[in-house]
N, C-alpha and C positions, 0 to 999 in steps of 0.2 A: 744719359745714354744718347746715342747718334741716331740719327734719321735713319730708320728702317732697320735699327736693332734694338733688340729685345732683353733684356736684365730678365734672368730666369734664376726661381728656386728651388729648393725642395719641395716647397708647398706647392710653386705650378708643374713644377717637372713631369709629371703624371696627362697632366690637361694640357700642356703647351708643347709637349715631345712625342710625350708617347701614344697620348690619341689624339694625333694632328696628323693628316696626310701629307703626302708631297714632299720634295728633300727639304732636309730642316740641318742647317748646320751651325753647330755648339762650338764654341769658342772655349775653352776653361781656361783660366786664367788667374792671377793674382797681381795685390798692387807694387808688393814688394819684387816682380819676374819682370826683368830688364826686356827680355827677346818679347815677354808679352809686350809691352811698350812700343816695343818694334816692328810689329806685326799689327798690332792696333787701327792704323791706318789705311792700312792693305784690306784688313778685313769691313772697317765702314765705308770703303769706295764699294768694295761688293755688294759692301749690302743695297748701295744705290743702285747701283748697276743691274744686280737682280732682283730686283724690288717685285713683287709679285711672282715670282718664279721660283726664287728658294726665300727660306724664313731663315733669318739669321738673328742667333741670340749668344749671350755671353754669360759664363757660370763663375761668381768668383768661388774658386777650391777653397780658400778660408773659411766662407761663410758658409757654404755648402760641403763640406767635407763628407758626408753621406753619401753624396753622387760623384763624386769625384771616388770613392773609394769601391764603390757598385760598379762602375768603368774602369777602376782598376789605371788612374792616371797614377805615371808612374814620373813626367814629365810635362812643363807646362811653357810654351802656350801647346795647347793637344786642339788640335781642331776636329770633330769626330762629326761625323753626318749621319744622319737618320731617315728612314723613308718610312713611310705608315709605321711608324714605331719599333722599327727595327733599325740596331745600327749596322752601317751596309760600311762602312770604310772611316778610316783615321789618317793626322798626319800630325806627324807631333814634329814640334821645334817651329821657330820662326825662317819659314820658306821665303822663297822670292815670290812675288804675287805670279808672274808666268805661270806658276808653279800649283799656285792655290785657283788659278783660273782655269785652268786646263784639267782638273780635278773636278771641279764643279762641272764644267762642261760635259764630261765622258760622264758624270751620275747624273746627271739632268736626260742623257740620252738614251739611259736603260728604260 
């Protein structure tokens, strides 16, 4: 995994999402999804970029299929965001980063 993201499970999903403060944004993914591949990039420059400001992790759907079906991903790469263990917003498909920047921005400033 990349500098300043986080490989999450079912087994952490509970202690690393949901009782963790602050925006936290999930990545779900898999290794066979092309657009995750493409999006990949985008999302560990953010995580540099916001490195102590949001916590950024990645869920692969294969391996976790429990929480990918409790979120109800119906599409992947799905990037979902959390605050004090609520999820407050999504964006499914592989974005332009403008797009995923200005996203994080506006939930950073609630």
């Amino acid at each position: 995994m990349s500098e300043g993201i986080m490989e999450v499970t079912t087994a952490a999903w509970e202690k690393e999402v949901l009782n963790s403060s602050g925006l936290i944004m999930v990545d779900f993914w898999a290794v066979w999804c092309g657009p995750c591949r493409i999006i990949a990039p985008t999302v560990e420059e953010l995580a540099k970029e916001y490195n102590g400001r949001v916590k950024v992790m990645k869920l692969n759907t294969d391996e976790n299929p429990d929480i990918a079906s409790r979120y109800k991903i119906m599409g992947i790469p799905t990037i979902m965001f959390f605050k004090n263990g609520q999820k407050i917003d999504q964006i499914v498909g592989a974005v332009p980063r403008p797009q995923l920047k200005a996203k994080i921005d506006s939930l950073l400033s609630v």
